[in-house]
N, C-alpha and C positions, 0 to 999 in steps of 0.2 A: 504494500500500500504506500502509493508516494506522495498523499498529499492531492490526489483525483477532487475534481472538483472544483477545487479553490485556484485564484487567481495567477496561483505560482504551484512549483512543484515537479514539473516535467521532467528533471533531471534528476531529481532526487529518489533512493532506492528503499527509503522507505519515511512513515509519516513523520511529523515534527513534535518534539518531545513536550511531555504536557507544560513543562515550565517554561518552554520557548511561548509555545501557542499562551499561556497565561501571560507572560509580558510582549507578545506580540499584538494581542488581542485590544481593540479598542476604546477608554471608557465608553459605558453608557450616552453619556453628555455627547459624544461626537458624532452620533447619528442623529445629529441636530442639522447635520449640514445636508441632510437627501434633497430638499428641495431645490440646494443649489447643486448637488451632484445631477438631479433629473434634468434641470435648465442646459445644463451644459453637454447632457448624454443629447438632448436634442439637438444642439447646436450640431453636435458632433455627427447624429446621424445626417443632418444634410450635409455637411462636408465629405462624408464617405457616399453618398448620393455625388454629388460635384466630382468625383473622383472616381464613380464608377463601381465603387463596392459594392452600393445597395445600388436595386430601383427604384427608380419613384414610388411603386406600389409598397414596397418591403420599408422604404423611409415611414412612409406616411403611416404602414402601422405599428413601426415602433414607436414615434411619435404619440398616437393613440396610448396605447400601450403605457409609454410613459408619464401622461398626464392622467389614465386613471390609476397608474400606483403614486400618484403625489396624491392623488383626492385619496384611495383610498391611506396614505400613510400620515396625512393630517389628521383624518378621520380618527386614526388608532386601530385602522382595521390591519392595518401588515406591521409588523414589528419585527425586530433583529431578532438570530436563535443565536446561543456558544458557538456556532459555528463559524459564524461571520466573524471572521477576522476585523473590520470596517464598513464603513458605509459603500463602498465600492463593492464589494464579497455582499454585501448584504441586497443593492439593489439590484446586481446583476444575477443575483437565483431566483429572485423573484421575477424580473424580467422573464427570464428563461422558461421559470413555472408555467407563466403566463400564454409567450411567443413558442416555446420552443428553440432550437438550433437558433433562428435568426436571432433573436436576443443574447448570441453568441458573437456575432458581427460585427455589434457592436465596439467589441475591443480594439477590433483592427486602429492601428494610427495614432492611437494615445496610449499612454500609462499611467500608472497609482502618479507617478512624481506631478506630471503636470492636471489633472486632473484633481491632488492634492491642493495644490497652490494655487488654481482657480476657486475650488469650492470655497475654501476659508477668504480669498479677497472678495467673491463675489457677495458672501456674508458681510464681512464687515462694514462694504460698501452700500449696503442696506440698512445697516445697523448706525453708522455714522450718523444718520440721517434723523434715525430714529432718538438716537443720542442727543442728538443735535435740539430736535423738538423740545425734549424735556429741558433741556439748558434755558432754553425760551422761556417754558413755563415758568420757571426759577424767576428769570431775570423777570417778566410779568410781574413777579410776586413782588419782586425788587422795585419797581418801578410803581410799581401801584402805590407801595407803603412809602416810597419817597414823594411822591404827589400830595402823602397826608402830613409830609413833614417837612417841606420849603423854608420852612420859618420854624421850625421846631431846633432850639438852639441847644447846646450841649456842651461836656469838654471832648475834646480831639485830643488823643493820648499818646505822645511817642517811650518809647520803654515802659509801658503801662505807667506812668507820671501824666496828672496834668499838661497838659503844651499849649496847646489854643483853643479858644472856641467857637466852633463850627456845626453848622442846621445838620442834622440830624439825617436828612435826604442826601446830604452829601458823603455821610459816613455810608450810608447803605449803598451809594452809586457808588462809591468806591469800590465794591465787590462788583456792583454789575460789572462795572469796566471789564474787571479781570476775567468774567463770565464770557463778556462778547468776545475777547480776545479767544479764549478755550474755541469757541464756535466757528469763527476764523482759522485756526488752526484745523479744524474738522475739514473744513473746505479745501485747504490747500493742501490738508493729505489726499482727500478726494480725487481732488484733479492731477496729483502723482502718482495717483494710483489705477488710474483710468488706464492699464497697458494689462491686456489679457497673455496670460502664461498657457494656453492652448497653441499647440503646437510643437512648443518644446518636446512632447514625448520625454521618452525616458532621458536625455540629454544633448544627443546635436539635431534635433529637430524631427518631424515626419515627412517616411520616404508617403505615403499615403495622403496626409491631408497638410495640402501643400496651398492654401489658403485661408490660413488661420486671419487671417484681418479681416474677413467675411464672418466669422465665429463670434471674433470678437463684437462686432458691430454690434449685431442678431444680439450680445449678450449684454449690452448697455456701453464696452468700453470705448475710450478713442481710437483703438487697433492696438495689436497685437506688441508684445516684447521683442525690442529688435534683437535680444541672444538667447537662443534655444539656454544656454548653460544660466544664464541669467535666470531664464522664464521660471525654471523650475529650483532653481539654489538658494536666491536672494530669497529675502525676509525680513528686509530694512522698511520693507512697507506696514509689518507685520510690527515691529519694535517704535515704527514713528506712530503707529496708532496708539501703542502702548506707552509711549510715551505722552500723548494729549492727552489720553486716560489720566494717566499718573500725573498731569500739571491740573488736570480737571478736579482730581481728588484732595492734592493740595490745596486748590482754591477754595472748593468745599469744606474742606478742615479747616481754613482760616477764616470761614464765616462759621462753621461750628464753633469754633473758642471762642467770637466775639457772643457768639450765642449766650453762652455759659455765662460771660461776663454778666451782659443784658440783664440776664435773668438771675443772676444770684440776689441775695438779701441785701449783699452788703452793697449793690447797684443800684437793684430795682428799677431798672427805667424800662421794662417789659413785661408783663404777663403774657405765657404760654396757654391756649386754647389745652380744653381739656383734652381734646382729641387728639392732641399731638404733645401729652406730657404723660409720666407713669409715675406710680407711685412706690413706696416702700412694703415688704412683706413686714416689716416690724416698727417702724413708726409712722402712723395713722398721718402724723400732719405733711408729709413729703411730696413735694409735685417736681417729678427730677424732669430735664431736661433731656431724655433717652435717643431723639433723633441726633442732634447735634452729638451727642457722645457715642455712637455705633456709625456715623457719619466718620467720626474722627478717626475712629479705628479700622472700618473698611477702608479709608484712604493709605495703609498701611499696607493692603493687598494689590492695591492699584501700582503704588512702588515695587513690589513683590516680584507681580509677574512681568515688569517690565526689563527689572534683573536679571531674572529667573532666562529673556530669552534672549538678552546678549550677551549672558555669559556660555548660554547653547550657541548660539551663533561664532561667538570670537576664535573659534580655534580648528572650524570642520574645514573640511577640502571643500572647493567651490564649485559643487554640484549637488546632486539629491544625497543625505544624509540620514539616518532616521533619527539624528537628533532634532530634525528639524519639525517634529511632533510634535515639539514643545509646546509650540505655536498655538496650537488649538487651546490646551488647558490654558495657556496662558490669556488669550482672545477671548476665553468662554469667562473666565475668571472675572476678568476686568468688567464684560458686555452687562453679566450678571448683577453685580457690584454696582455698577451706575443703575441699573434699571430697576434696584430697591432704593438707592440711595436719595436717586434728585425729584422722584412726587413725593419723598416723604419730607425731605429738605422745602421744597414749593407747599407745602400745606402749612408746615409749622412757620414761614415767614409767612404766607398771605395771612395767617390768621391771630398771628400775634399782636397783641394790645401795647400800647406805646402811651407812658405816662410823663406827657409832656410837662406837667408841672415838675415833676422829678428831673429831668433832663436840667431843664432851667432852672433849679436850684444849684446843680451842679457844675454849671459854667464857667464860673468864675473860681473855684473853689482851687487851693495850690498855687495862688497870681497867675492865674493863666492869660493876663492881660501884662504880664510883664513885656513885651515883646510890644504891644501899642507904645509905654514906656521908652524903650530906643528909638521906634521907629518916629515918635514924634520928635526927640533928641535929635535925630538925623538930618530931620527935615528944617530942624532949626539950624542947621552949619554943624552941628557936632561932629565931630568923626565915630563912627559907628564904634569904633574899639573902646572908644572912651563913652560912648550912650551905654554900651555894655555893660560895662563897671559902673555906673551912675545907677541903672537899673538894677545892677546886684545891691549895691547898698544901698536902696530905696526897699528893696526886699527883706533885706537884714534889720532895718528901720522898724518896718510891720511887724515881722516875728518877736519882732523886742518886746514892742509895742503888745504885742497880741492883739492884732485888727491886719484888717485885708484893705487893701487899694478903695473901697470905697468907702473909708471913714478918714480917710486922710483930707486934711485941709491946705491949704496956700500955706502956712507955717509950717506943719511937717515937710510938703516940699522942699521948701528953705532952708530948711535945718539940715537935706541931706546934701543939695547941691543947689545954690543959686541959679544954674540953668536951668532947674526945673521949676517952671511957672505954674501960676493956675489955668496956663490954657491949656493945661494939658488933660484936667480932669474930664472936662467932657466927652474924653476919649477912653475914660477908663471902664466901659459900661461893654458888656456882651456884643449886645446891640451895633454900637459903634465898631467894635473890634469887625464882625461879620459884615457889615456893611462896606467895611474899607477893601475890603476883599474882592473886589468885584470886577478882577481880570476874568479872561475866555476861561480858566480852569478853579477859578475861584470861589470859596463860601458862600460868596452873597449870595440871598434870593434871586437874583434876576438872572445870576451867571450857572446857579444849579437850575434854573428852570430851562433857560438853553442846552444846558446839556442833556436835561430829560428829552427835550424835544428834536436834539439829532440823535440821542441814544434810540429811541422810540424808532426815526430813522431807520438804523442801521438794523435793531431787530426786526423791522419788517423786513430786508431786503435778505435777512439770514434763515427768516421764516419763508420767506418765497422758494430759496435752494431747499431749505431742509422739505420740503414738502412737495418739490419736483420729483422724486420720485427714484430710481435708479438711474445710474448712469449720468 
């Protein structure tokens, strides 16, 4: 018995031993890809059609054929047995079951190699998209809860300190930013990754199907891999996905911590929706913050498998390897990961309560208006190195004092430095601070309303791609 039946084997004098076939054998998760293996069998049988293998009658009912084993294998009506080594082994016996011999035919002109590394890009390049949507919703969520906050004032923290104080929409557009960019990166992996690895075969090309840029079309891409060794080795398209993943999940984690912040006691400038908080098995009073902290922790995975597949990649020969299997748990890891992570992430911001008096309490609190301090210093002729120093000991003054910038009068000023007048007080108020801000990228209200309104923009123009469909 050599192994009869299955995809390989011909040469070999007898079957494959049970602990090969158990680490040869496919997880479960990876006959997730039949629907893109069926798209591509089809492609494939009219290329051996073009090429004279099949006839038109024989094309068209494999065709048949393979569109009702995708209805029935959506259904749940066909599923893998132990025996199927992959989803290839798996849809090619039931083909067979199906057709007979002709479903045999099939194989002529391609291999596992390229046929591998079509299925998993033609996946991701569906899944990108699908990714991409939920990013939207998110930044939606972003956007909506910054429209309620224009003018909702706060402190802006650098090293978790006091710094400056800045509207509330502007803290929260501060993540969209970094959202849109994640989505933009979706895009221009897309469009790198628009070259079909059909044709390649097992590695210097098919002597059979000798128009793979017809395949490709038919299959959504811009044409075909100009290197047979490329089409099927490479997997830097495979690790830049995994890589926006992995900067997707960081950004996610850095609005999870600010979450936690939000929401603690000793913050408070948030209440979490019941729906999107959990509580303690042993203290009755707890409302924890559980998305943003399982958020923070799946983005740990999103680094994981991005690892995980260049350190598989960095060292194989530069054609089909079977380390390059990685690929899939890795793809499937990540796909998964985001597709719990970002509507649990979009519900807990749409639906959080923002306690604007809280925020504006908090404003000014630390001197965080020290910095109006220099900069009115400056604009009187000071030199900024010497307003610095004026403003430190103007700070030193207060804490002596035990009072903050808005109990000081024209004599305190005087007492720390004659150049600091009473015109300066008017300046020392939240208010004032925000307002002075009011460059293209700046706190004020009118410069965060601008940016809502090209942000808004450019998410329509991301929602148009993400929702064009394949290809």
């Amino acid at each position: 018995m050599n192994n009869a039946g299955a995809l390989w084997g011909g040469r070999f004098k007898k079957a494959p031993s049970e602990a090969l076939v158990d680490l040869s054998r496919s997880p479960a998760e990876y006959f997730r890809l039949a629907p893109e293996d069926l798209r591509s069998s089809a492609a494939h049988a009219r290329e051996l059609t073009r090429a004279g293998i099949l006839t038109s009658e024989e094309c068209a009912d494999i065709e048949r054929a393979l569109a009702e084993v995708e209805r029935d294998f959506l259904a749940g009506l066909v599923l893998p047995i132990p025996a199927d080594e992959d989803v290839h082994t798996f849809l090619e016996r039931v083909l067979k079951d199906r057709i007979g011999a002709l479903g045999g035919k099939l194989r002529a002109g391609r291999s596992r190699n390229d046929q591998a590394a079509n299925d998993l890009k033609l996946h991701l390049r569906t899944k990108v998209r699908t990714l991409a949507a939920d990013v939207l919703a998110l930044q939606g969520a972003l956007v909506a809860q910054a429209k309620e906050h224009v003018e909702t004032i706060t402190t802006g923290f650098t090293h978790l300190q006091p710094a400056q104080p800045v509207t509330f929409a502007h803290q929260l557009l501060a993540h969209a930013q970094g959202f849109a960019r994640d989505v933009d990166r979706m895009i221009d992996w897309d469009r790198r990754s628009a070259r079909s690895p059909l044709g390649g075969a097992a590695l210097a090309g098919s002597a059979i199907a000798l128009h793979p840029e017809l395949s490709a079309v038919e299959l959504g891409y811009e044409g075909p891999c100009e290197n047979s060794i490329d089409a099927i080795g490479a997997r830097d398209h495979v690790a830049e996905f995994l890589f926006v993943a992995a900067m997707l999940g960081v950004n996610l984690s850095r609005l999870a911590e600010e979450v936690f912040l939000w929401n603690s006691k000793q913050f408070a400038w948030v209440e979490l929706d019941d729906g999107y908080a959990t509580g303690s098995s042993i203290m009755p009073q707890k409302k924890n913050p559980d998305i943003a902290e399982l958020t923070r922790g799946r983005s740990s995975r999103l680094i994981a498998a991005l690892q995980g597949v260049l350190v598989a990649l960095k060292g194989i020969p530069f054609a089909y390897n079977r380390d390059l299997a990685e690929d899939k748990w890795a793809s499937f890891e990540a796909i998964d990961t985001l597709e719990l992570v970002l509507p649990a992430m979009t519900g807990m911001i749409a639906t959080m309560e923002v306690d604007r008096d809280r925020l504006r309490s908090q404003a000014t609190l630390g001197f965080s208006l020290a910095t109006e301090v220099a900069d009115w210093l400056s604009r009187q002729g000071v030199p900024f190195s010497e307003a610095h120093d004026i403003t430190g000991a103007l700070v030193r003054y207060c804490e002596a004092k035990g009072c903050d910038f808005a109990a000081l009068q024209a004599s305190d000023l005087a007492a720390v430095d004659p150049r600091l007048g009473p015109d300066v007080l008017p300046h020392l108020t939240a208010e004032a601070a925000i307002a002075a801000r009011s460059g293209y990228n700046g706190t004020a209200p009118a410069s965060v309303r601008g940016q809502i309104e090209r942000l808004e923009a450019l998410i329509d123009r991301q929602n148009g791609w993400a929702g064009a469909g394949e290809g």
